[in-house]
C-alpha positions in Angstrom: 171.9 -115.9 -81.4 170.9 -114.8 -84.6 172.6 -111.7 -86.9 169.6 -109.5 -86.4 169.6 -110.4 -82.7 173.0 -109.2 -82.3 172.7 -106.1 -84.0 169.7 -104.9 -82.2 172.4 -104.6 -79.4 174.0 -102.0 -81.8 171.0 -100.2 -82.5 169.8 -100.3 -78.3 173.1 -98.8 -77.8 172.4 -95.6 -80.4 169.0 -95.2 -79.0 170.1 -95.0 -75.1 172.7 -92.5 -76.7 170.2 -90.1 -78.1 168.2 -90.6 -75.6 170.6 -89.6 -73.0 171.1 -86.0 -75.4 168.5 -84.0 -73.2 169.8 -85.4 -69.6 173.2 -84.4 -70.7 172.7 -81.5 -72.0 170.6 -80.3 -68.6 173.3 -82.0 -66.4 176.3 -79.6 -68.4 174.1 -76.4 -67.9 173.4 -76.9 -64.1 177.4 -77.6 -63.7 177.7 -74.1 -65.3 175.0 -72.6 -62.7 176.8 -74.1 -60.0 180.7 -74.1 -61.0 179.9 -70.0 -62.3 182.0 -67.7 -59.8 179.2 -65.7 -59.7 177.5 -68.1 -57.8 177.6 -68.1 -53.9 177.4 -71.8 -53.7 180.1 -72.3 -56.3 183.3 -72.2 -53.7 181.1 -74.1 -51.0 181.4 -77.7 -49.8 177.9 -78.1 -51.3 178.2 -76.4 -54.8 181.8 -78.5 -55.6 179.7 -81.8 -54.6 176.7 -81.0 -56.8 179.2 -79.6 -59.8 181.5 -82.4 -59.3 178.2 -85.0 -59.2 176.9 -83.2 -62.6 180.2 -83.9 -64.2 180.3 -87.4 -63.3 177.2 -88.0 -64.8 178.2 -86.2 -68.2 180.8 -87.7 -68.4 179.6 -91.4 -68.3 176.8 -90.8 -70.3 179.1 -89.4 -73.2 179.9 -90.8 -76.1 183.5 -89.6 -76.6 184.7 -88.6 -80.2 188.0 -89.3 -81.8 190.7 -87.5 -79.9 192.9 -84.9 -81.9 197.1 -85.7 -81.3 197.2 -81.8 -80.4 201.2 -82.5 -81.1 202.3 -78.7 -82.4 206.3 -78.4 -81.0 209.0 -80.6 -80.0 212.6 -79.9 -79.1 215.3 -81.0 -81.6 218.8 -80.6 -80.6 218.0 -78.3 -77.3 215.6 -76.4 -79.7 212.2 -75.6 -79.9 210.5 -76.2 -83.4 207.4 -76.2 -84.6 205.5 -79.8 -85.9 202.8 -79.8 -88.5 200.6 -82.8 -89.0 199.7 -83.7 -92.6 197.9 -86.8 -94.4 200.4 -87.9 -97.3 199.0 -91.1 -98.4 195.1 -92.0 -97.6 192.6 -95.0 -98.4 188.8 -95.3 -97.0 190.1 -97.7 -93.7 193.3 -95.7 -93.1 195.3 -92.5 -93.3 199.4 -92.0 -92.7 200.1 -89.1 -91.1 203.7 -87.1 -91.2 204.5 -85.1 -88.4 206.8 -82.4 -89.8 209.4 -80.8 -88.0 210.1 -77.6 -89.1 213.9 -77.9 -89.3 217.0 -76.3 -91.0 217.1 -77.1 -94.8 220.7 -78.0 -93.8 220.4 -80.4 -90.7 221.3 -84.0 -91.9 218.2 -86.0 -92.6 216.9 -87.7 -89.0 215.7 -92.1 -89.2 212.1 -92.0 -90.7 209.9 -94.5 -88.5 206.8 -95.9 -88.8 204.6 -96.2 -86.0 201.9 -99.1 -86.8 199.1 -97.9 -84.2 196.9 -100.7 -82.9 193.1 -101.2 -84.8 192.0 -102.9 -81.8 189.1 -100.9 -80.9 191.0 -97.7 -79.9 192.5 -94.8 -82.0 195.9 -93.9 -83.0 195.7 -91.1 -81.0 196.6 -93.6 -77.9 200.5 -93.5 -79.3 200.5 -89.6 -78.6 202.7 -90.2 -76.0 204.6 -92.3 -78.2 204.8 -90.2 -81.1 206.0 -87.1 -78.7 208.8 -88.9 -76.9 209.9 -90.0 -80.5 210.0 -86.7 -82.5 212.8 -85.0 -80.8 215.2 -87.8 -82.5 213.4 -89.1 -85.8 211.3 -88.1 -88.3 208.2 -90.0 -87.4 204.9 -91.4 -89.6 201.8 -93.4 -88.5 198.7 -95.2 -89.3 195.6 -93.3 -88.5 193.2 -96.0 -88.7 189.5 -95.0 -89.7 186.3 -96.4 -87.8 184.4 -99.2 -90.0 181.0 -97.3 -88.8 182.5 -94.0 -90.7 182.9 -96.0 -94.4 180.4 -96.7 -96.3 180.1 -100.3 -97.9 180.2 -98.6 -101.4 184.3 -98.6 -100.1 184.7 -102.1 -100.0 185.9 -104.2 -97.4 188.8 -104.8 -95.4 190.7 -107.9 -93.7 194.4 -109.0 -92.9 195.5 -108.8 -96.4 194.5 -105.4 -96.8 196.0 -104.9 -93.6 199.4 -106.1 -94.8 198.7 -104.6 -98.1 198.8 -101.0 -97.0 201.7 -101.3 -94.9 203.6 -102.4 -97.6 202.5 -99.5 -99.7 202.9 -97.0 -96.9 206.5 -98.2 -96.8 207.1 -97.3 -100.3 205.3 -93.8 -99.9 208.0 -92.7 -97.2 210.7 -95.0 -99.1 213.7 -97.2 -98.5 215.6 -97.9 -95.1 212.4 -96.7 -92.6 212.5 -98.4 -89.4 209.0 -99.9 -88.8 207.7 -100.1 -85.3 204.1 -102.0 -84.3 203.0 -101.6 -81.4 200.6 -104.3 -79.5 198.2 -106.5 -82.1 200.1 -104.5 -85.9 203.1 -107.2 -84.4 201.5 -109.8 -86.9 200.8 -108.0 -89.8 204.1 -106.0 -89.1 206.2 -109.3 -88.7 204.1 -110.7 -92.2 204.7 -107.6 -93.9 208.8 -107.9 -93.9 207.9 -111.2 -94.7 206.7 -111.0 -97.3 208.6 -107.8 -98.5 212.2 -110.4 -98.2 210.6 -112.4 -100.0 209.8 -110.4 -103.5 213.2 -108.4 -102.8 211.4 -105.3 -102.4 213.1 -102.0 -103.2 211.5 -100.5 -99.5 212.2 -103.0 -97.6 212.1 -101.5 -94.3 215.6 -100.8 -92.5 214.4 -102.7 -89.0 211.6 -103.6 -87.3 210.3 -103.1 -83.8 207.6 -105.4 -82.2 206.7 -104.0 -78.9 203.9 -106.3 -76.6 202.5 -108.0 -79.6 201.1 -111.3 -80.1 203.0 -113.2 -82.2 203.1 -116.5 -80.2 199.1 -116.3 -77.3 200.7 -120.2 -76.5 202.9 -118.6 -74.3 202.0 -117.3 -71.3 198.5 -116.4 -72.0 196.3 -113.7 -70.6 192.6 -113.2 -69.8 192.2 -112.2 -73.8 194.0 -115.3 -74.7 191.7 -117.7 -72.8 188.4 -116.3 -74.0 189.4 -117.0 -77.7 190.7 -120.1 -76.8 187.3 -121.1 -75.2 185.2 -119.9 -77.9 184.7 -121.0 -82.0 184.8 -118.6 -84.7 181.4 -118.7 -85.2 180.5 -117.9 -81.7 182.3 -114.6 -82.0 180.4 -114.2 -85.3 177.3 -115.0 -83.7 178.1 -113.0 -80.6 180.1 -110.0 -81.2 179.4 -108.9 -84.9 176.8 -106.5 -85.6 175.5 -104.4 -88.6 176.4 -101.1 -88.0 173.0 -98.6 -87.7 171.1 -96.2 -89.5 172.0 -93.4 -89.8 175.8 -93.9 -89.9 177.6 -93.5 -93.0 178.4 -97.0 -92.5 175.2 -98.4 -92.3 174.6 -102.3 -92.9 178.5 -103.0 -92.6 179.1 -105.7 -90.1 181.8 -104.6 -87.7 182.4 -105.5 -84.0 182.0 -102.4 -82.3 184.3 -100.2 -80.4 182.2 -99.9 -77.2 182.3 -104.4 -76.7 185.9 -104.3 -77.2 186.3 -101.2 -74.5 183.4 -103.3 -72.2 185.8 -105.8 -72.8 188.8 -104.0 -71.4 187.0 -102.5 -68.4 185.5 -105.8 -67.4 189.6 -106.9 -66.6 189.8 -104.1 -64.6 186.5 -102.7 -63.5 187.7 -102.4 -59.5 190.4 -100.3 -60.9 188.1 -98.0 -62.9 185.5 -97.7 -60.3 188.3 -96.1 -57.9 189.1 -94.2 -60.5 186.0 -92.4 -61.1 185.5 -92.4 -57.2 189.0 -90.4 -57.2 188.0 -88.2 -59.6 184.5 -87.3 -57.7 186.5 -86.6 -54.5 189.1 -84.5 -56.7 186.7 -82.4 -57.9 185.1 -82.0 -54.7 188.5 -80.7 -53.2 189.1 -78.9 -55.8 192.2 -80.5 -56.8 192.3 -79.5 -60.6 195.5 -80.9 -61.5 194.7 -84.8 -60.5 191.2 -84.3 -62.0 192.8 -83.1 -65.3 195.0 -86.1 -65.3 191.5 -88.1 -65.3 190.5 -86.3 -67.8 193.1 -86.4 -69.9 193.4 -90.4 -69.7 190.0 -91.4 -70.3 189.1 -88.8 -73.0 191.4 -91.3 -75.1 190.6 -94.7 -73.3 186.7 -94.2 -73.8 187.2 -93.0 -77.3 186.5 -96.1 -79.1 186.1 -97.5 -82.9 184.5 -100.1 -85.0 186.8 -103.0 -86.6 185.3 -104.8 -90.1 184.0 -108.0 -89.4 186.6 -109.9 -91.8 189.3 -107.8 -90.5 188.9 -108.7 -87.0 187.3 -112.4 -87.5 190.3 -113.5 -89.7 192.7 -112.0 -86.7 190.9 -114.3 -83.9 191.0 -117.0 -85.9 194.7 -116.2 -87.4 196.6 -115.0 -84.6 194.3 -116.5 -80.9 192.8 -119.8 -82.2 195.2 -121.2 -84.6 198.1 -120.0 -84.0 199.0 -119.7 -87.6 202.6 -117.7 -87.5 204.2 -119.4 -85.0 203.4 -122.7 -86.8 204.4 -121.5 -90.0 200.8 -121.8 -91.5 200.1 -118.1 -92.1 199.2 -116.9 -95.6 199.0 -113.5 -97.4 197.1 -113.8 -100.7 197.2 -117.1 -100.8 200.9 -117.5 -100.5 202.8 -118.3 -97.3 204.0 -116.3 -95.1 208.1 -117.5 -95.1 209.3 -115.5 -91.9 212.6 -117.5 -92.3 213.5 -115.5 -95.6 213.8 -112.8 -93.3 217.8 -111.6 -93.5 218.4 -107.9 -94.0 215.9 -106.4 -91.4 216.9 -105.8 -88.1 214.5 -106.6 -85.2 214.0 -105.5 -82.0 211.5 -106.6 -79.3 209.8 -105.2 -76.3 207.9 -106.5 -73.7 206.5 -105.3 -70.4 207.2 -107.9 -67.2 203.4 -107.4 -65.9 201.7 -107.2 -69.6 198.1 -108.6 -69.1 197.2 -108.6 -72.8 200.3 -109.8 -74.6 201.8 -112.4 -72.1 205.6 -112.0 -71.3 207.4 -114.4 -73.9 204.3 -113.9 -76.6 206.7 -110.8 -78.3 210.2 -112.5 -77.7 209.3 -115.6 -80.1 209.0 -113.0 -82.9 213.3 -114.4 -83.0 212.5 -118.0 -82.7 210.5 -118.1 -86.0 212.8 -115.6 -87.6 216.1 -117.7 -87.1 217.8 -116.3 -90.0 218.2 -112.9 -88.9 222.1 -112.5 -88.0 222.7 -112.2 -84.3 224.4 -108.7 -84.4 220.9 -107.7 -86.1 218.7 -108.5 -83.3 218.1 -107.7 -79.9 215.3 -108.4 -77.2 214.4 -105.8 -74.0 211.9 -106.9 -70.9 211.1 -103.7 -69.5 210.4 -104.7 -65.1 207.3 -103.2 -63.4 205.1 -102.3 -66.4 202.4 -103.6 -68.2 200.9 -103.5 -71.6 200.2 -99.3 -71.5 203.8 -98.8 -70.0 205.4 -100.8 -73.0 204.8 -97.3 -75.5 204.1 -94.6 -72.8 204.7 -93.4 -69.5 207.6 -92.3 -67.4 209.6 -95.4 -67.7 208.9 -95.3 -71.6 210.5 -92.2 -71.9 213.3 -93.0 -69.9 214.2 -96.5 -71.0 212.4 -97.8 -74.2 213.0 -94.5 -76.1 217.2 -94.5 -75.7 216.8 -98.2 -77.1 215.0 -97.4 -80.0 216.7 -94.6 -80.9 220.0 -96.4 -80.8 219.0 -99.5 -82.1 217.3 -97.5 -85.3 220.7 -95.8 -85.9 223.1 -98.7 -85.6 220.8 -100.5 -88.1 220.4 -97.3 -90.7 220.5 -98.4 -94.1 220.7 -96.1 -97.5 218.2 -97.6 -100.7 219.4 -100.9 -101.6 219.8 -102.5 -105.4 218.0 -105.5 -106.0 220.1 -109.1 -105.3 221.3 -110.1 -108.7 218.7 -111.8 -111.0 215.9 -110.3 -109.0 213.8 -107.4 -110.3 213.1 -104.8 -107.5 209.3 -105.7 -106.4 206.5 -102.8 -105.5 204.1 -104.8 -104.1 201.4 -107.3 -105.6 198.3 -106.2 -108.4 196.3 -105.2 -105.6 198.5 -103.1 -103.3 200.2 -101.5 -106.9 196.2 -100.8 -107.9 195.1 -99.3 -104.5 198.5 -97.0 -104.6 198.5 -93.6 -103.5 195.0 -91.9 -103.3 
């Protein structure tokens, strides 16, 4: 299959977009007809199914937009105070939000973590949950990653050195002793990043890391996801899954692999599960029960809210991290230079995995310690959490209750104040690049 083959998918898809504008739009002003108090059908068996039929439709017809975090309080020390999002550091693929707590001048300073959201076809915005079980005990940053469709070439382009390259320059923007935290496929780049951090003795080297149902090692146990790029070359997923992104996006002409094959992707593993879902939803609506159809709502509002990866980016991370295998064998490289994930000494690292994970496999997170032998023992720790899988491992009820406690503690026995460089060794920022793409 040739380029232009592949990206006539892209452009179909657009089209059956736009052309589904009028249909929607009629199908959201009958549901107002019908669902309008006013109406004597509205409260009748009849009116709820055709309402509840209209909604349906609209709502799989939709192309769903970027989801806001909507995060505006927390509770801090039995509190109530308010949280303010703000952009402090920004380049075209990514910005790195702060979510401050507004908080006695006086109150000692709370751990400062990083939350490395997945760019793996959904938005940060999926780590809400994450981000507001987090806030009531640290002081808490994290990568808003921008859709590849929304850049415009002019930009430039972006692959797994960049990717490691602005996590290291997002650690020196919050500074020295943060506790850095990836969550699902930023386990790599996280677990390079440090790397490679030890290595030049940099002055922000992060205080800990925490990997949580990341793919540092797809030999073990692998999942469905595992297999397919196992079965497949690079250049079929070239040839097959990378398309030039439309007119008349502002990205038009850059060759991405586009959020809605990666979500197809993810709803194909599941699809029974997602067709009861919808069916569920239907019948709630029908019943009236506004509370369960909320829920709905609320879950796939963020699930079917997809983005674009760059076609380096996300080429170089199949090949990288599915096909070869590279850090787990040693063989990975950032600029050229090997990624030495033995030199790793003064940063903590933790490890979380869910026991019924179906992306990252159980045991795929946990050899993030074999290939860092050189941590001391007292500095490392690993937690299976039983009857979860991948979404569990960062949200959800058992989350809350017995992830957050171990992140918390394990951030504040492994605090650490700025350190001076080791003797002999000048305090690195970061290489030419990262120290010429600095703060925007």
């Amino acid at each position: 299959m040739t380029k232009d083959s592949t990206s006539m998918f892209y452009q179909l898809y657009e089209m059956n977009h736009a052309a589904m504008v009028p249909f929607r739009a009629a199908a959201d002003a009958m549901r107002f007809i019908y669902a309008n108090p006013l109406n004597p059908l509205a409260e009748t068996p009849m009116g709820r199914t055709i309402t509840a039929s209209l909604e349906v439709f609209e709502r799989v017809t939709r192309r769903y937009a970027k989801p806001a975090f909507g995060v505006s309080q927390t509770t801090v020390d039995g509190a109530e105070v308010v949280v303010t999002e703000e952009i402090i550091w920004q380049k075209p693929f990514c910005n790195l939000l702060h979510f401050e707590r507004d908080l006695p001048k006086d109150r000692p300073a709370d751990q400062k973590i990083l939350l490395v959201a997945p760019m793996s076809g959904h938005y940060a915005t999926l780590l809400r949950g994450t981000v507001e079980a987090l806030l009531p005990h640290a002081d808490i940053y994290i990568t808003d990653w921008i859709d590849a469709r929304m850049v415009p070439l002019s930009d430039g382009h972006f692959d797994f050195d960049d990717y490691v390259d602005y996590l290291i320059d997002m650690l020196h923007e919050i500074g020295p002793g943060t506790h850095v935290v990836g969550v699902c496929q930023p386990s790599v780049p996280v677990l390079a990043a440090v790397a490679v951090m030890e290595k030049r003795n940099d002055r922000a080297l992060p205080a800990s890391m925490t990997l949580m149902g990341g793919p540092i090692d797809t030999r073990i146990n692998p999942t469905a996801v595992n297999k397919l790029a196992e079965e497949h070359s690079l250049d079929w997923f070239q040839d097959n899954v990378v398309m030039s992104v439309p007119w008349p996006q502002p990205g038009f002409a850059r060759r991405v692999y586009p959020g809605f094959l990666q979500l197809s992707g993810f709803m194909s593993m599941n699809l029974d599960r997602h067709l009861v879902a919808h069916k569920d939803f239907f019948e709630h609506l029908v019943k009236n029960d506004g509370e369960s159809a909320d829920k709905h709502r609320e879950f796939y509002d963020e699930y079917l809210a997809v983005m674009d990866l760059t076609e380096e980016f996300y080429l170089q991370t199949v090949d990288a991290v599915f096909i070869r295998h590279l850090l787990p064998k040693g063989e990975l490289t950032h600029r050229g230079e090997l990624v030495d994930t033995t030199a790793i000494t003064r940063v903590a690292l933790l490890t979380v995995e869910g026991e019924n994970d179906d992306i990252s496999g159980l045991g795929q997170t946990k050899a993030a310690h074999t290939i860092c032998p050189n941590i001391p023992d007292d500095k490392r720790t690993h937690y299976m959490q039983p009857d979860v899988g991948h979404y569990g491992v960062f949200n959800g009820s058992r989350f809350r209750r017995d992830i957050v406690p171990r992140m918390v503690d394990f951030a504040r026995k492994n605090a650490r104040a700025a350190e001076k460089p080791a003797a002999g060794k000048p305090a690195a920022r970061g290489n030419g690049k990262a120290a010429q793409n600095g703060k925007a």
